[in-house]
N, CA and C atoms as a LAMMPS dump frame, in Angstrom:
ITEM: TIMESTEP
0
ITEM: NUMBER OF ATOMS
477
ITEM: BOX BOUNDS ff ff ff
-5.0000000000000000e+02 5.0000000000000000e+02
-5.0000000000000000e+02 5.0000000000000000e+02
-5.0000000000000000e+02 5.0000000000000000e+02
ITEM: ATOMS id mol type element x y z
1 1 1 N 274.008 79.868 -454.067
2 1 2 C 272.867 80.742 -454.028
3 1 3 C 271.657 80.001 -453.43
4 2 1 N 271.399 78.947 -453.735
5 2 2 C 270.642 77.821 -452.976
6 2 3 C 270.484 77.512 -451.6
7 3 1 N 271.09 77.81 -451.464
8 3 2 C 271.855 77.651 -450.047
9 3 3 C 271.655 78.448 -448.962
10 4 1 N 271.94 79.772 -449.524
11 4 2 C 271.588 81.089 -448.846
12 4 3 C 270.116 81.553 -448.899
13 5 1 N 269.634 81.092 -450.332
14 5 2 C 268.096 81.249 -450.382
15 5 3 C 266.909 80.379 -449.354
16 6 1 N 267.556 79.302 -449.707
17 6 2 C 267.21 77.969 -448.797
18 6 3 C 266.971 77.915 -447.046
19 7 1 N 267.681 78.62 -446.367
20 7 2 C 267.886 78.331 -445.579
21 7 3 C 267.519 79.614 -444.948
22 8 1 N 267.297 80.105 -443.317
23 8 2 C 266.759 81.402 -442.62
24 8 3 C 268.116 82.095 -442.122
25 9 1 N 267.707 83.677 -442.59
26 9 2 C 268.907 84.523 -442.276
27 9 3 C 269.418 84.303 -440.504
28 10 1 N 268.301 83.916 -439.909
29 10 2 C 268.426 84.058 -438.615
30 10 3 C 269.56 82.973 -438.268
31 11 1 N 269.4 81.262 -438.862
32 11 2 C 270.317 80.287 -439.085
33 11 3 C 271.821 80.912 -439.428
34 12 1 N 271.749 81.545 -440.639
35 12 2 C 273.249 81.784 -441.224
36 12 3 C 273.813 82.874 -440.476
37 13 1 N 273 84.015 -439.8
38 13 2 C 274.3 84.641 -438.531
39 13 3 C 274.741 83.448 -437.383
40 14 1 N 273.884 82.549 -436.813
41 14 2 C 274.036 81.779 -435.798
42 14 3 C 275.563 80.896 -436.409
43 15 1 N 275.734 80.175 -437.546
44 15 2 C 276.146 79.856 -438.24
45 15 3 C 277.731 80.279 -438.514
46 16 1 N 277.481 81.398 -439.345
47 16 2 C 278.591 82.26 -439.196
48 16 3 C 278.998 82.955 -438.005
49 17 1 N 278.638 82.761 -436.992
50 17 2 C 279.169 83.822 -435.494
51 17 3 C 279.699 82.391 -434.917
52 18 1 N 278.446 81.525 -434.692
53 18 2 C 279.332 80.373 -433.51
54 18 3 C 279.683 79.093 -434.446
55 19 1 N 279.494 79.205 -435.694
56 19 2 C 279.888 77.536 -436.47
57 19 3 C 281.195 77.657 -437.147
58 20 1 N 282.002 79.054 -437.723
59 20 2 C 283.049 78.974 -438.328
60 20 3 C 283.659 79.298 -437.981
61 21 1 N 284.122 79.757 -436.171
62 21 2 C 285.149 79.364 -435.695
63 21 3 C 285.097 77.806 -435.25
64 22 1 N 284.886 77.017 -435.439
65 22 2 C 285.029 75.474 -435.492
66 22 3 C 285.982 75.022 -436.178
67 23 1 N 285.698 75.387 -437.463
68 23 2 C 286.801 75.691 -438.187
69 23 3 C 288.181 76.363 -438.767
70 24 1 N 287.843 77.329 -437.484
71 24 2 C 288.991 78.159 -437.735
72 24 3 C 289.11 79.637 -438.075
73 25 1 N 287.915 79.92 -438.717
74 25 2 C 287.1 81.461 -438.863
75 25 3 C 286.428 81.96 -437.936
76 26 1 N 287.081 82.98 -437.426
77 26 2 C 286.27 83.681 -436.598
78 26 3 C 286.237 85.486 -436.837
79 27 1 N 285.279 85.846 -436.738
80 27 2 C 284.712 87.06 -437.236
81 27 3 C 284.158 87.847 -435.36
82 28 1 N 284.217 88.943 -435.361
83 28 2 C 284.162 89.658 -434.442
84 28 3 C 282.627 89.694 -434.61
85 29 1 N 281.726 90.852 -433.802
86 29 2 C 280.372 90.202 -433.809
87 29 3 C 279.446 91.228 -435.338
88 30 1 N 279.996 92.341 -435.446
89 30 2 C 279.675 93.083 -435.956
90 30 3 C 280.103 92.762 -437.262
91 31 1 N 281.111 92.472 -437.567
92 31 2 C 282.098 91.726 -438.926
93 31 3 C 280.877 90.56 -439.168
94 32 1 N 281.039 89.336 -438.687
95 32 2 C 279.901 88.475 -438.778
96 32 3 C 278.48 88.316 -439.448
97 33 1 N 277.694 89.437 -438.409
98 33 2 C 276.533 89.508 -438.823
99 33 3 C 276.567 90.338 -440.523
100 34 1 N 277.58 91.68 -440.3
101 34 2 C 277.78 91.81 -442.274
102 34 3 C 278.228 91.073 -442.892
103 35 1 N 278.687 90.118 -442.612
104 35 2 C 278.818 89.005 -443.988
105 35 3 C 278.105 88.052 -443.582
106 36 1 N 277.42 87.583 -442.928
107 36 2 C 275.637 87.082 -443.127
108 36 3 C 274.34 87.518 -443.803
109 37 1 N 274.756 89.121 -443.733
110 37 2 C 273.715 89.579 -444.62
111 37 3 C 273.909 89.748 -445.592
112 38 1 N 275.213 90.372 -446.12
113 38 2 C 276.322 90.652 -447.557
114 38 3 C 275.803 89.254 -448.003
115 39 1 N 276.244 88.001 -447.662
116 39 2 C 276.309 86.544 -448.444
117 39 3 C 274.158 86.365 -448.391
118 40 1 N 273.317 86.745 -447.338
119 40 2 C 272.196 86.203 -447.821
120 40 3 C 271.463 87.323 -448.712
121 41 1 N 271.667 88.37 -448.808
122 41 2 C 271.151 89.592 -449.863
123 41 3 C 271.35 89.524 -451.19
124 42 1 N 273.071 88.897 -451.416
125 42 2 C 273.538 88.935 -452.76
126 42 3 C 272.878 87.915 -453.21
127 43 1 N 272.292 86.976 -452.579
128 43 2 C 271.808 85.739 -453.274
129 43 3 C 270.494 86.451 -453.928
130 44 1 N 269.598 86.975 -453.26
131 44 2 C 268.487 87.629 -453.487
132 44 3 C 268.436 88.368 -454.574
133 45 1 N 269.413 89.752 -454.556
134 45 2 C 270.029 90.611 -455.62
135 45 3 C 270.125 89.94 -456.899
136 46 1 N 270.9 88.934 -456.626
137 46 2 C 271.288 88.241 -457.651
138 46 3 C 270.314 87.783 -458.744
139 47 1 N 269.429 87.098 -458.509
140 47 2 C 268.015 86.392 -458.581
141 47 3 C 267.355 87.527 -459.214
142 48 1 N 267.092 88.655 -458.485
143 48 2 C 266.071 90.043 -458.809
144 48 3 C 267.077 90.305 -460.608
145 49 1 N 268.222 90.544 -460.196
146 49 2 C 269.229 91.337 -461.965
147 49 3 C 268.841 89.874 -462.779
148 50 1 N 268.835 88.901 -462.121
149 50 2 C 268.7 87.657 -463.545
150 50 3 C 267.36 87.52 -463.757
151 51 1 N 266.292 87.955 -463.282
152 51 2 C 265.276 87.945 -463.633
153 51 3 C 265.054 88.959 -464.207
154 52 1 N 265.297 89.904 -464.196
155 52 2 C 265.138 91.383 -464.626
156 52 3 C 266.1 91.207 -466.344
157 53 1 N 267.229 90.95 -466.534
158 53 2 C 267.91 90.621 -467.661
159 53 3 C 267.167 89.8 -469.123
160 54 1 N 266.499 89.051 -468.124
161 54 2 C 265.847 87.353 -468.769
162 54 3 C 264.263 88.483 -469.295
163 55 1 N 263.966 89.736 -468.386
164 55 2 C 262.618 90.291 -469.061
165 55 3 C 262.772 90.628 -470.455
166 56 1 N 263.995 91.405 -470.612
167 56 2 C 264.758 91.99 -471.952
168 56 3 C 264.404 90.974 -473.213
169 57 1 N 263.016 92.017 -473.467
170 57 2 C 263.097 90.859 -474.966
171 57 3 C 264.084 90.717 -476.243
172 58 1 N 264.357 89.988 -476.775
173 58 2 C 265.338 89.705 -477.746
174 58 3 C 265.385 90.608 -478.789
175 59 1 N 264.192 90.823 -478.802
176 59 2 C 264.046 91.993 -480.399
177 59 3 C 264.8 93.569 -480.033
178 60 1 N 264.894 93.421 -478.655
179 60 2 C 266.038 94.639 -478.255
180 60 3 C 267.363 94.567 -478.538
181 61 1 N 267.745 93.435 -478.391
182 61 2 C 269.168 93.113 -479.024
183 61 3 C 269.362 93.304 -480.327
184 62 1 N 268.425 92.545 -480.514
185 62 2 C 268.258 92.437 -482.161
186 62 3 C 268.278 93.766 -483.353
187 63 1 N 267.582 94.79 -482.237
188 63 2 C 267.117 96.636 -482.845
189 63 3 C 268.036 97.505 -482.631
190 64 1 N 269.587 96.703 -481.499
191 64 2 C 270.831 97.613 -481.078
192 64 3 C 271.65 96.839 -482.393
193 65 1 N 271.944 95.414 -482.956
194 65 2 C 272.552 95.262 -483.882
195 65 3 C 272.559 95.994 -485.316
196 66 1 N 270.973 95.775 -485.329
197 66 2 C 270.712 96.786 -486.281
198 66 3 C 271.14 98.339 -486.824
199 67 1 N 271.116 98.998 -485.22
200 67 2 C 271.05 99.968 -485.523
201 67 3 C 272.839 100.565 -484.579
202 68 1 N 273.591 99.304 -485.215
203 68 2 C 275.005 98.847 -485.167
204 68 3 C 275.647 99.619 -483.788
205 69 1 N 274.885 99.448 -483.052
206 69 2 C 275.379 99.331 -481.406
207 69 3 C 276.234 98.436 -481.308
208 70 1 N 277.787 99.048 -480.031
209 70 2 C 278.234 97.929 -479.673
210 70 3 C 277.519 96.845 -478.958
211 71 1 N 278.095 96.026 -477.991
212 71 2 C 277.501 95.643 -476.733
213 71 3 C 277.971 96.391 -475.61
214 72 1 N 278.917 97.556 -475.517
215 72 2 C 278.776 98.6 -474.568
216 72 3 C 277.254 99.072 -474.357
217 73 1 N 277.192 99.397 -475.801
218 73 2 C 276.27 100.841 -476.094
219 73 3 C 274.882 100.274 -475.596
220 74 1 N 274.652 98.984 -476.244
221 74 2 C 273.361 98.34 -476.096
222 74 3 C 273.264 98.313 -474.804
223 75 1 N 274.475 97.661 -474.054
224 75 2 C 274.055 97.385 -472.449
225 75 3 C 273.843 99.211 -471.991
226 76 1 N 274.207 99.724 -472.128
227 76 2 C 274.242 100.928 -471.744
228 76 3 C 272.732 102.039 -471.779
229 77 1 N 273.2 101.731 -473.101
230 77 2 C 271.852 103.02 -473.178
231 77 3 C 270.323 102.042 -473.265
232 78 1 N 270.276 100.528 -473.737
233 78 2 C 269.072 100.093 -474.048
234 78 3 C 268.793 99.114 -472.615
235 79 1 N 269.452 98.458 -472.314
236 79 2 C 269.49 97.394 -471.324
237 79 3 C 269.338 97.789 -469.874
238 80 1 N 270.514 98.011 -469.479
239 80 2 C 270.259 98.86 -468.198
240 80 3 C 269.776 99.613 -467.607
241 81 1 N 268.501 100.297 -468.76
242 81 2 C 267.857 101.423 -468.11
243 81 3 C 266.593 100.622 -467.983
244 82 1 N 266.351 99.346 -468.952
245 82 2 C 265.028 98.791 -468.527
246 82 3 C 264.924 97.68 -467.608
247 83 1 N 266.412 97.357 -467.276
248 83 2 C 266.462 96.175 -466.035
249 83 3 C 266.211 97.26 -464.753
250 84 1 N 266.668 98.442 -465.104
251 84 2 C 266.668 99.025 -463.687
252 84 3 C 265.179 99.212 -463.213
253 85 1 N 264.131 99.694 -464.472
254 85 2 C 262.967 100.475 -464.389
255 85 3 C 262.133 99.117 -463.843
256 86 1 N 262.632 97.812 -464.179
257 86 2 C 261.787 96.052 -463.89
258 86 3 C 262.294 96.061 -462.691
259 87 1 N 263.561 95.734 -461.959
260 87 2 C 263.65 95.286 -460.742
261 87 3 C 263.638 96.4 -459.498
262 88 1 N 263.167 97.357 -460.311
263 88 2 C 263.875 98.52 -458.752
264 88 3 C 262.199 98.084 -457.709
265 89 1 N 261.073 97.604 -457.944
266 89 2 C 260.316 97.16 -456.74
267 89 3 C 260.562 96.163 -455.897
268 90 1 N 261.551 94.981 -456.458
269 90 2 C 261.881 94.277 -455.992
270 90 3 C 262.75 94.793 -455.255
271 91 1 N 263.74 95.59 -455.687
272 91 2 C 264.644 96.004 -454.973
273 91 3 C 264.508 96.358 -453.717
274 92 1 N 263.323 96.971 -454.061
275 92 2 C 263.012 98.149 -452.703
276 92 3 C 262.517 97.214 -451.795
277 93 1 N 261.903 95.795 -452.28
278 93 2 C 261.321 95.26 -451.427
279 93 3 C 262.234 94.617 -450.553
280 94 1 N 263.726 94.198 -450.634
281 94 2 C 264.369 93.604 -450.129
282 94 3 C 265.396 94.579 -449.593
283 95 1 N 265.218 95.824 -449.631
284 95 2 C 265.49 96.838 -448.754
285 95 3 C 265.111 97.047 -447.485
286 96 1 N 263.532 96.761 -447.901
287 96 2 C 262.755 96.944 -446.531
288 96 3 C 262.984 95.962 -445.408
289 97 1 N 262.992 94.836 -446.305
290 97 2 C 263.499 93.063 -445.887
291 97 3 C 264.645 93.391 -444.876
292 98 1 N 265.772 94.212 -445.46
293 98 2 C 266.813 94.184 -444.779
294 98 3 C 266.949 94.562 -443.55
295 99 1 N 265.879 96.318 -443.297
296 99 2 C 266.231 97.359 -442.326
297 99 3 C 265.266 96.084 -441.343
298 100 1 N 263.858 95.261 -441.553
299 100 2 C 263.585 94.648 -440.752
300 100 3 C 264.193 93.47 -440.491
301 101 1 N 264.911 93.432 -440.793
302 101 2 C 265.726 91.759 -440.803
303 101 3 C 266.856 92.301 -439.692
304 102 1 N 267.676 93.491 -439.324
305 102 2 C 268.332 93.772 -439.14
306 102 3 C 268.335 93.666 -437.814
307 103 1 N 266.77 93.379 -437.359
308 103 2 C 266.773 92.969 -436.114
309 103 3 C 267.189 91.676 -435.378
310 104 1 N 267.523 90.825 -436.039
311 104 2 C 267.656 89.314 -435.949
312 104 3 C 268.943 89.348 -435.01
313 105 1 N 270.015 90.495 -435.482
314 105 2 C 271.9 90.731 -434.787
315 105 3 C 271.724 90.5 -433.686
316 106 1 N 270.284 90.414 -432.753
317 106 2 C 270.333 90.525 -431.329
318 106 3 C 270.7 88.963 -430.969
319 107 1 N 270.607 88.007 -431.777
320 107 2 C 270.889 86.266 -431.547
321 107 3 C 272.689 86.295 -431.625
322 108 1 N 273.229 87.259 -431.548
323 108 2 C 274.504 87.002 -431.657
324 108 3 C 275.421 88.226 -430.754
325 109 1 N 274.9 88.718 -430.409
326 109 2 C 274.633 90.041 -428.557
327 109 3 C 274.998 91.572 -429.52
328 110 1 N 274.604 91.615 -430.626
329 110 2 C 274.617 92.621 -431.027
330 110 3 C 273.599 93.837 -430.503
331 111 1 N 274.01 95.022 -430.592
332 111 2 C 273.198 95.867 -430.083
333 111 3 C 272.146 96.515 -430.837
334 112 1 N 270.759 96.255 -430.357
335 112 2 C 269.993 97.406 -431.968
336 112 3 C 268.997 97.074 -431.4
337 113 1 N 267.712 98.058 -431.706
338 113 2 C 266.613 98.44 -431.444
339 113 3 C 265.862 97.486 -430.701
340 114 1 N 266.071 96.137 -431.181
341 114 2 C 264.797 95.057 -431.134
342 114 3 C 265.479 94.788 -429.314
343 115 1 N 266.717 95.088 -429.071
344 115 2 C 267.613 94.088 -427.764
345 115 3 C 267.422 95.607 -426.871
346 116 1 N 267.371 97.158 -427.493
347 116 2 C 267.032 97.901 -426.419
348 116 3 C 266.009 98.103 -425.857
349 117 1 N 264.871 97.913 -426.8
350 117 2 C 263.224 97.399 -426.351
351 117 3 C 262.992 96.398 -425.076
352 118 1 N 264.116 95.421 -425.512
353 118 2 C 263.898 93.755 -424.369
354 118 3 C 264.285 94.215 -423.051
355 119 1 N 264.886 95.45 -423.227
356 119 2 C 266.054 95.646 -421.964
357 119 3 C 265.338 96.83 -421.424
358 120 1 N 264.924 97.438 -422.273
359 120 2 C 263.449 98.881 -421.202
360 120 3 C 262.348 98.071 -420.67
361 121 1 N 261.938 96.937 -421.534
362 121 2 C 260.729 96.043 -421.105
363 121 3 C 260.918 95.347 -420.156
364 122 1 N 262.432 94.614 -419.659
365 122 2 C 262.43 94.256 -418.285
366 122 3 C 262.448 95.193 -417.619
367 123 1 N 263.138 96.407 -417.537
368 123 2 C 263.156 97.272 -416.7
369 123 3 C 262.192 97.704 -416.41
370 124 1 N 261.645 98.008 -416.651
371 124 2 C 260.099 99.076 -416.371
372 124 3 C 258.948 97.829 -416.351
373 125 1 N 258.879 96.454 -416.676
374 125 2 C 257.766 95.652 -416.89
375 125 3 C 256.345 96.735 -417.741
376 126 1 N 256.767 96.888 -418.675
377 126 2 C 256.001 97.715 -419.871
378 126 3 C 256.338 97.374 -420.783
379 127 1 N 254.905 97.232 -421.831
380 127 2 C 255.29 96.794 -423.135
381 127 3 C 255.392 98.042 -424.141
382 128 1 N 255.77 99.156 -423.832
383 128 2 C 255.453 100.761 -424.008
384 128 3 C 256.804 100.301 -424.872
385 129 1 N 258.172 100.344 -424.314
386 129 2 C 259.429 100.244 -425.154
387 129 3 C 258.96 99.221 -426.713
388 130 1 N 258.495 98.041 -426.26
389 130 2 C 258.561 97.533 -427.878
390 130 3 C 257.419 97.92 -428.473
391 131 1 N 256.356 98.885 -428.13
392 131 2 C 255.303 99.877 -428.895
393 131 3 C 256.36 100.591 -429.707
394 132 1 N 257.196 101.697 -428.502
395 132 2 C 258.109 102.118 -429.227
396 132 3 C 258.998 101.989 -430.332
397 133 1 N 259.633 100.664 -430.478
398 133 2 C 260.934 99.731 -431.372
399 133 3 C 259.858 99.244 -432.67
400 134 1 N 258.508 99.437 -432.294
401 134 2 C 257.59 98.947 -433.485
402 134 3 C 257.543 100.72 -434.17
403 135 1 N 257.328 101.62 -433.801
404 135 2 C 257.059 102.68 -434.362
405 135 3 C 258.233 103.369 -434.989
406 136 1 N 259.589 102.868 -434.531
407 136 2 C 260.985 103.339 -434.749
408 136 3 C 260.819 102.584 -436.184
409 137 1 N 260.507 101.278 -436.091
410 137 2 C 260.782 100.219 -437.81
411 137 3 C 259.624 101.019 -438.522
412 138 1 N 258.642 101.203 -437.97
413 138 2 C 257.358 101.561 -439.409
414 138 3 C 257.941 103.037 -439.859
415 139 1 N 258.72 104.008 -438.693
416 139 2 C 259.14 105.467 -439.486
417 139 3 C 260.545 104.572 -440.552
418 140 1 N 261.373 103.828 -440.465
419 140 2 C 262.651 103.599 -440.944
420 140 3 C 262.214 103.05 -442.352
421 141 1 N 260.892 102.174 -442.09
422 141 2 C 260.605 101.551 -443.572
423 141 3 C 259.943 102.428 -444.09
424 142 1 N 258.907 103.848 -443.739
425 142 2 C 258.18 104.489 -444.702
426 142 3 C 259.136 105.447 -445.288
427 143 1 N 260.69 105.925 -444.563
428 143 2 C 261.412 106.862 -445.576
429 143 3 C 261.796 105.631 -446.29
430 144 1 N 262.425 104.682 -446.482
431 144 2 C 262.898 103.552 -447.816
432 144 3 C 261.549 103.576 -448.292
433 145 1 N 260.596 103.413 -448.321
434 145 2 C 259.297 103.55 -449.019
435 145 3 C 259.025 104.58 -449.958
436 146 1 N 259.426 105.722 -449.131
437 146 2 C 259.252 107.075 -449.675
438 146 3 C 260.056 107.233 -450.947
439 147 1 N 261.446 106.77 -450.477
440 147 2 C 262.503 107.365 -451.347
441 147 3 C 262.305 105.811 -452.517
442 148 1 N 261.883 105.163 -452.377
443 148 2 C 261.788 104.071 -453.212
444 148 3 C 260.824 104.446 -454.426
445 149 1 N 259.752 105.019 -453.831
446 149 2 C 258.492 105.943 -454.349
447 149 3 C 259.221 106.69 -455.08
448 150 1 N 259.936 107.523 -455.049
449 150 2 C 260.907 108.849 -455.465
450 150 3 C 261.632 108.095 -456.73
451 151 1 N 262.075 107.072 -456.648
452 151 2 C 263.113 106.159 -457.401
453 151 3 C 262.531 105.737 -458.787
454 152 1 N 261.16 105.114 -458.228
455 152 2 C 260.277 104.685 -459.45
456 152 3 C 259.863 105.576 -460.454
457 153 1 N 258.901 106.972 -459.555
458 153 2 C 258.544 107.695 -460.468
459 153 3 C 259.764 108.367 -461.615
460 154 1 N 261.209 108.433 -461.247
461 154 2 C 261.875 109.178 -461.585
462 154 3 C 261.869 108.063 -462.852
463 155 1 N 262.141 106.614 -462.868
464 155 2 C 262.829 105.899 -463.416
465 155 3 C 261.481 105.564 -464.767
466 156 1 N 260.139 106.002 -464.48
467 156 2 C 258.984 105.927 -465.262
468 156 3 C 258.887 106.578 -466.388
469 157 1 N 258.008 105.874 -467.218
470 157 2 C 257.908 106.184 -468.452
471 157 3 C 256.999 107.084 -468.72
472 158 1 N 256.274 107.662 -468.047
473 158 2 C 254.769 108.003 -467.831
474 158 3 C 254.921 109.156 -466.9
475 159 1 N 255.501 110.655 -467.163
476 159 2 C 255.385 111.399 -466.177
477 159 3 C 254.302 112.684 -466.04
């Protein structure tokens, strides 16, 4: 997890596309870049649920024994609804992380927004296309925004 945290997503596609067939792994280009992001997200994910777990004060455990919950029930009905209601901003934030991160695939000849911008901008010598590829990411992150918005209020205590 260190590792993946540690180090830039942009590194670990380069990494995983041209360093592990060296070894013998080789991944097609599209295969690749998803398990560059699969392996640097889960690290993230990961981090967000153990921090979110670790919020759970003890006296919650303590009020499901009591009130002779299994540890199904507790994780169920007491736990999981307040890890979800703690990490879902984070969540969302590394959502957003992603759809803009997603531009990086172009270091490995993948095709996507940021590499069709480069390729109208030579053509035409206009910086109009990556105006464009900027206004395509701000509509893509305000619906995850939106619906993230949608997520919270639903998940709130306070309606």
């Amino acid at each position: 997890m260190w590792l993946m945290r540690g180090t830039p997503l942009l590194l670990q596609l380069i990494f995983v596309f041209y360093g592990l067939p060296i070894i013998g792994v080789v991944f097609p280009r599209y295969e690749a870049a998803l398990f560059a992001f699969i392996l640097n997200y889960t690290a993230y994910f990961a981090e967000i649920f153990r921090g979110g777990l670790q919020a759970i004060p003890a006296g919650q455990y303590e009020s499901a024994r009591v009130l002779r919950l299994t540890n199904w029930q507790t994780l169920r009905k007491i736990v999981i609804p307040q890890v979800v209601k703690i990490v879902l901003p984070s969540i969302g934030n590394e959502v957003i992380n992603l759809v803009k991160d997603s531009s990086l695939v172009y270091v490995i000849g993948l095709g996507d927004l940021l590499r069709a911008g480069n390729v109208a901008m030579a053509r035409d010598v206009t910086l109009l296309p990556m105006v464009l590829v900027a206004v395509i990411y701000l509509l893509l992150t305000a619906v995850c925004t939106l619906v993230l918005r949608r997520l919270e209020k639903h998940y709130s205590y306070w309606r």
